[in-house]
N, C-alpha and C positions, 0 to 999 in steps of 0.2 A: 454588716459584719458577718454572717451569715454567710452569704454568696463567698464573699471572702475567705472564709474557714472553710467551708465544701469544697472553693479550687483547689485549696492547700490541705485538703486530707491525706495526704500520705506524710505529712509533719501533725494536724492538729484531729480533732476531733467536734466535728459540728454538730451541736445537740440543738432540736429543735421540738421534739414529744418529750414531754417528763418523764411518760411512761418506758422510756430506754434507760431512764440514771441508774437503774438498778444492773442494768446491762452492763452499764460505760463505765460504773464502778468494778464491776468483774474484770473487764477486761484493760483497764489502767492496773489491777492488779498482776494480772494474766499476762500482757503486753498484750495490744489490740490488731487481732488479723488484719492483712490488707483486704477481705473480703467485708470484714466488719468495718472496717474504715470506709471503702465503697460504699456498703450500705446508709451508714448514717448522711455521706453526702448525698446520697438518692433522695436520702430525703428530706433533706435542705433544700436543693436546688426544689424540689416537687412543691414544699410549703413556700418559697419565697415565689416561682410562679405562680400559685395561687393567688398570692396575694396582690401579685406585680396587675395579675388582670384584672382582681376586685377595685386597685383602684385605676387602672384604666377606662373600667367601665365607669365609674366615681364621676372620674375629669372630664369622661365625654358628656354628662350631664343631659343626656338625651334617652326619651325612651324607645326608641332603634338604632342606635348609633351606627354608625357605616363598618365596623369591628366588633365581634362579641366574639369572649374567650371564655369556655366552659372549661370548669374543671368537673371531672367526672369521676365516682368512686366504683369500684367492684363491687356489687351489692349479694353475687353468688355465682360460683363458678356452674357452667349446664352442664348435663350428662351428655347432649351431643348440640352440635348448628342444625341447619337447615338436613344435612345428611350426619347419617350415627358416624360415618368418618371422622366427620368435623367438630374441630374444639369448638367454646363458644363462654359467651360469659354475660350476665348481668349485671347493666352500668345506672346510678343515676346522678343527676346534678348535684356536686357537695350544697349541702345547706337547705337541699330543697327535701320535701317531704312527700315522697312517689308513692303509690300503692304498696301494702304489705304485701308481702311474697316469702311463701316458704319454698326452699329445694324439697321437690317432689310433688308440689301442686301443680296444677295444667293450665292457670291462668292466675293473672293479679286478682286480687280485692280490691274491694275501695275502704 
């Protein structure tokens, strides 16, 4: 139902964090931007991928299976990539528990 409310965000409204209803309440009162509507289907479609792989990895019931689908989080945007040109960002595996890292430290922890 989900997927379904995200294709048809520009009629409905697909809530999948609680932590938006405070949002989604403002803007039911408000009328809801087409950019806020976008939004929320971003992340519907992003939570139902998640989950579309956790159980695909489930059903292959193997511990290599010939497909694996990471879902990965922003853990901190960097000051620069490889050159100060270049943007860059810290990713780790949702659910998994990577090294502590602050923005402005020069290496992970353990």
């Amino acid at each position: 139902m989900l997927r379904a409310a995200a294709k048809n965000h520009q009629a409905v409204l697909p809530v999948c964090d609680p932590e938006d209803y405070p949002r989604v309440l403002e803007a039911l009162r408000a009328g809801p931007s087409s950019e806020f509507r976008r939004e929320l289907a971003r992340k519907a479609f992003a939570h139902t991928a998640s989950y579309d792989a956790a159980i695909a990895e489930w059903l292959a019931g193997e511990k290599f299976p010939e497909e694996k689908f990471l879902v990965l989080k922003r853990e901190a945007s960097l000051r620069y990539g490889e050159n100060p040109h270049q943007e860059a960002s810290l990713y780790r595996v949702l659910g998994e528990r990577g090294p502590s890292w602050r923005p402005g430290s020069s290496r992970a922890r353990p």
